[in-house]
FIROLO-426295 format. One record per residue: residue in one letter; x, y, z of N, C-alpha, C in turn. Coordinates in steps of 0.1 Angstrom, whole numbers, plus 5000, padded with zeros to 4 digits. Layout:
<atoms>
> a,X,Y,Z,X,Y,Z,X,Y,Z
...
</atoms>
This chain:
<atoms>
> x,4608,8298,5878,4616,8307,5887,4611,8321,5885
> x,4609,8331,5895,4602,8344,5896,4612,8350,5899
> x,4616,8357,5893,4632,8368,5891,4627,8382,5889
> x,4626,8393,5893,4630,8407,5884,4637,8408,5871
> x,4644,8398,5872,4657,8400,5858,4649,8389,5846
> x,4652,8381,5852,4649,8367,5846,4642,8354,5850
> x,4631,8353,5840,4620,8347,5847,4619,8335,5839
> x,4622,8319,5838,4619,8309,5836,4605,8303,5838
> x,4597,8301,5825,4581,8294,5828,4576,8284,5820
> x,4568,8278,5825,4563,8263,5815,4547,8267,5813
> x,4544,8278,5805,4533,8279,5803,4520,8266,5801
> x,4508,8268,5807,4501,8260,5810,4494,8254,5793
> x,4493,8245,5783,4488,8243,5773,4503,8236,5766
> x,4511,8240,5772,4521,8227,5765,4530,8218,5778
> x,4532,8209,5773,4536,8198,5778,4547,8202,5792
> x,4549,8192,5801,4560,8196,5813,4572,8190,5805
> x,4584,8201,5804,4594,8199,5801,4601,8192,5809
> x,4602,8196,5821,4607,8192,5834,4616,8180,5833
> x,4608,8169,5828,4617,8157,5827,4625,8153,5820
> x,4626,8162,5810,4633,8165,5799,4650,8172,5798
> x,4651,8181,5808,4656,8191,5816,4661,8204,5809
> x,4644,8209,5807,4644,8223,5800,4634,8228,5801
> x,4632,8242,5799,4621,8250,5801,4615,8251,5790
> x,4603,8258,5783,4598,8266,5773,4600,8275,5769
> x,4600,8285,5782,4601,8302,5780,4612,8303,5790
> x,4619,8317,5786,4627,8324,5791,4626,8338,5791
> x,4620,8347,5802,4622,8365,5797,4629,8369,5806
> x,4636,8376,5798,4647,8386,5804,4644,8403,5803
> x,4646,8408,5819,4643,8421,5813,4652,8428,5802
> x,4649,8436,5793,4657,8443,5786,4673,8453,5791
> x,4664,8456,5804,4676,8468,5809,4690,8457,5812
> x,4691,8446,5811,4700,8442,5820,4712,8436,5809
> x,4723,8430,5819,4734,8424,5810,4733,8412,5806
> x,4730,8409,5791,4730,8395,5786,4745,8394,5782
> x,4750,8380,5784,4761,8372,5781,4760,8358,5771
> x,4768,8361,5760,4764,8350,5748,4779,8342,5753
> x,4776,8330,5756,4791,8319,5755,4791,8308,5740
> x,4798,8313,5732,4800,8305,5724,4799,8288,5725
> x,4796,8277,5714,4793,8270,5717,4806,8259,5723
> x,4806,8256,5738,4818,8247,5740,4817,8231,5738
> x,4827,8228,5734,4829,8214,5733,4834,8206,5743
> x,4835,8189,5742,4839,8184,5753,4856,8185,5757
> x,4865,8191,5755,4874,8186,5758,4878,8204,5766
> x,4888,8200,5774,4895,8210,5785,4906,8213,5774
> x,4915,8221,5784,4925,8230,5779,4937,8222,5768
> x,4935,8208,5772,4947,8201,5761,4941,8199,5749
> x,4929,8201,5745,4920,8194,5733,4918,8183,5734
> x,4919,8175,5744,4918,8157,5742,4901,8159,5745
> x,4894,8151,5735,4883,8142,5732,4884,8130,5739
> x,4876,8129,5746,4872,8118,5757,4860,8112,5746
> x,4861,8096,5743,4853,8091,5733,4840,8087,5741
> x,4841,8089,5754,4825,8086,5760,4817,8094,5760
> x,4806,8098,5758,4794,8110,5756,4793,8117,5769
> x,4790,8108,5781,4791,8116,5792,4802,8125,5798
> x,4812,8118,5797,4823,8128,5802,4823,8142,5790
> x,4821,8139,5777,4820,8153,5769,4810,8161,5778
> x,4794,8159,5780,4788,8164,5787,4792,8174,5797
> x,4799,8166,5808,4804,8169,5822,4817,8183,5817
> x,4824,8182,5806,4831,8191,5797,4829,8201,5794
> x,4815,8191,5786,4810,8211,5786,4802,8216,5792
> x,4796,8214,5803,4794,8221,5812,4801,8229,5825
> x,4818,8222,5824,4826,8226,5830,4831,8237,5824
> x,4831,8238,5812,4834,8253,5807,4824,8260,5804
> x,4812,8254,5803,4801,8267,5808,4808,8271,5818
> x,4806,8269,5828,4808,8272,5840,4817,8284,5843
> x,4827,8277,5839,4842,8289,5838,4836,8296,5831
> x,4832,8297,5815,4828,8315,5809,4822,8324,5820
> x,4810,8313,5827,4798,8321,5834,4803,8328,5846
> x,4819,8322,5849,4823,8323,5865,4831,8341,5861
> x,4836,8338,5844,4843,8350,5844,4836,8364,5845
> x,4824,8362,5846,4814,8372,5844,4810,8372,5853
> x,4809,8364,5866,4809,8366,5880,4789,8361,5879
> x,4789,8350,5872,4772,8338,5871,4782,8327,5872
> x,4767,8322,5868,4767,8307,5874,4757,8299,5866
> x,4749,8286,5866,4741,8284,5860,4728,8289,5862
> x,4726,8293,5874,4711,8300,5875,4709,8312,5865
> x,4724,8314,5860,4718,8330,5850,4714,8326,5838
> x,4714,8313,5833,4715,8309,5819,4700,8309,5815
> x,4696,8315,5805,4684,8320,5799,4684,8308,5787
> x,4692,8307,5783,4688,8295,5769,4701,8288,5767
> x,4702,8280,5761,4713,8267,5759,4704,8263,5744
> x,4714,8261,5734,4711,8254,5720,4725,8242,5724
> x,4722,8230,5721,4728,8218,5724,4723,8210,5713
> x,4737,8207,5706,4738,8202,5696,4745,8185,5699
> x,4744,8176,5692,4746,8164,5699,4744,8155,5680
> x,4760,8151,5680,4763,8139,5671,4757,8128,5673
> x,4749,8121,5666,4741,8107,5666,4733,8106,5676
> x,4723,8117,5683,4717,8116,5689,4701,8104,5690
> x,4707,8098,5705,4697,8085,5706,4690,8090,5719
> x,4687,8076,5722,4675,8076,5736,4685,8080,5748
> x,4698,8070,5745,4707,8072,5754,4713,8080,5756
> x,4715,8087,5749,4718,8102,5747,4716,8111,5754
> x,4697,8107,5754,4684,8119,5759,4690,8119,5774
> x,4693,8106,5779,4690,8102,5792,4700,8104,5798
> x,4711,8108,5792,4727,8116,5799,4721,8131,5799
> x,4718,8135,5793,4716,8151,5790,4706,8153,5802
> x,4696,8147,5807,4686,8146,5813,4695,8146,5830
> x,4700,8136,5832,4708,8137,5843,4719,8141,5843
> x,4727,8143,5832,4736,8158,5841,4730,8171,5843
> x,4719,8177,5835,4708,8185,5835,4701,8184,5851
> x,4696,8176,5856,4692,8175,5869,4708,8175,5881
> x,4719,8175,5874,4726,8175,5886,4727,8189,5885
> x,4732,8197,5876,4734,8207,5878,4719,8219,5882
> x,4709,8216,5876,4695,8220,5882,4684,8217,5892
> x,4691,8208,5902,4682,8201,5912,4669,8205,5911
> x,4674,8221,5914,4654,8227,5918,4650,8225,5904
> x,4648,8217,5894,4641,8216,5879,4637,8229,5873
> x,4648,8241,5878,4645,8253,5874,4656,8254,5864
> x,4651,8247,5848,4660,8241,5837,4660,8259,5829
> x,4666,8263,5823,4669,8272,5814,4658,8266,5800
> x,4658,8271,5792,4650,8270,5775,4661,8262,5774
> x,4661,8254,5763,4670,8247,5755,4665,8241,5742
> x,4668,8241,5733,4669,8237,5722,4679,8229,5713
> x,4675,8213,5712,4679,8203,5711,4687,8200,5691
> x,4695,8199,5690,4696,8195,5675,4707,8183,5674
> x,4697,8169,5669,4710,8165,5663,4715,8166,5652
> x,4729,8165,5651,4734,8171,5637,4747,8157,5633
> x,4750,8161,5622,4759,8148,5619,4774,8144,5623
> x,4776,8159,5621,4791,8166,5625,4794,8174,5633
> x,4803,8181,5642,4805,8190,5648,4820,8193,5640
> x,4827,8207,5647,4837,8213,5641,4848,8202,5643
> x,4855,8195,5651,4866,8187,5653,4859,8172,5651
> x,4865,8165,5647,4866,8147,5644,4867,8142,5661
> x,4856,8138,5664,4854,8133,5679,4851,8141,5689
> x,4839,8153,5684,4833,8155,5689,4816,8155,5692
> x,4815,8150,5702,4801,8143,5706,4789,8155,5707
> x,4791,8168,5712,4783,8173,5718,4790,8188,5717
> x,4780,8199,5711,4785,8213,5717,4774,8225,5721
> x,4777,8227,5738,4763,8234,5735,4763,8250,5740
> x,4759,8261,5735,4759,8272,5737,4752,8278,5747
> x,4756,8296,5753,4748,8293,5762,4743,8313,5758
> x,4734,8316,5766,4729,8331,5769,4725,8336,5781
> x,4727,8339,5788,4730,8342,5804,4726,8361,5806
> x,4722,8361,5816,4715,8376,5819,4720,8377,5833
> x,4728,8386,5835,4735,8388,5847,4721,8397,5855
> x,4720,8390,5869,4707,8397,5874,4714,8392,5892
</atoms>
């Protein structure tokens, strides 16, 4: 993506992310407004943990969303996502991958940086992922 603000690129010498549903690089010009959203987890306003991986996903992307909306973005502003993911497998890969293409059709994926970890902060949670956003 070719932005003034914020430019998303898959430099040529490493691999296409694409399928993956992430970018490499992310630059942001300096002059502008970055937004950090803490990392969200799957569950909405009641705290209920849905024990299926996907719907956590769909979760937390839904409250991406709303941070980004209170700032008046959206996903196109998101510069990087660290997504963290309990017992991460193949199957795993391949939810992240397609909710990732629904929400980025044009494969214009933000950076992201993948970790599995053992635990998260609450007992049944699957997934939490953070975001950085540049209002442009």
């Amino acid at each position: 993506m070719k932005n003034k603000v914020l430019e998303i690129s898959n430099p040529e010498g490493i691999y296409d992310p694409c399928p993956h549903g992430y970018a490499h690089v992310a630059t942001v010009s300096a002059k502008d407004l970055l937004v950090f959203i803490a990392g969200q987890g799957g569950s909405r306003m009641d705290g209920v943990l849905s024990t299926d991986f996907r719907t956590q996903v769909k979760i937390v992307f839904e409250n991406i969303n709303i941070a980004l909306a209170s700032k008046g973005m959206g996903f196109k502003n998101i510069a990087k996502l660290t997504t963290l993911v309990v017992d991460y497998d193949e199957e795993k890969h391949q939810v992240l991958i397609e909710e990732s293409n629904l929400i980025w059709p044009d494969l214009e994926f933000p950076v992201n940086t993948l970790i599995p970890v053992q635990r998260l902060a609450l007992s049944g949670m699957l997934i939490e992922i953070d975001a950085t956003a540049v209002a442009f």
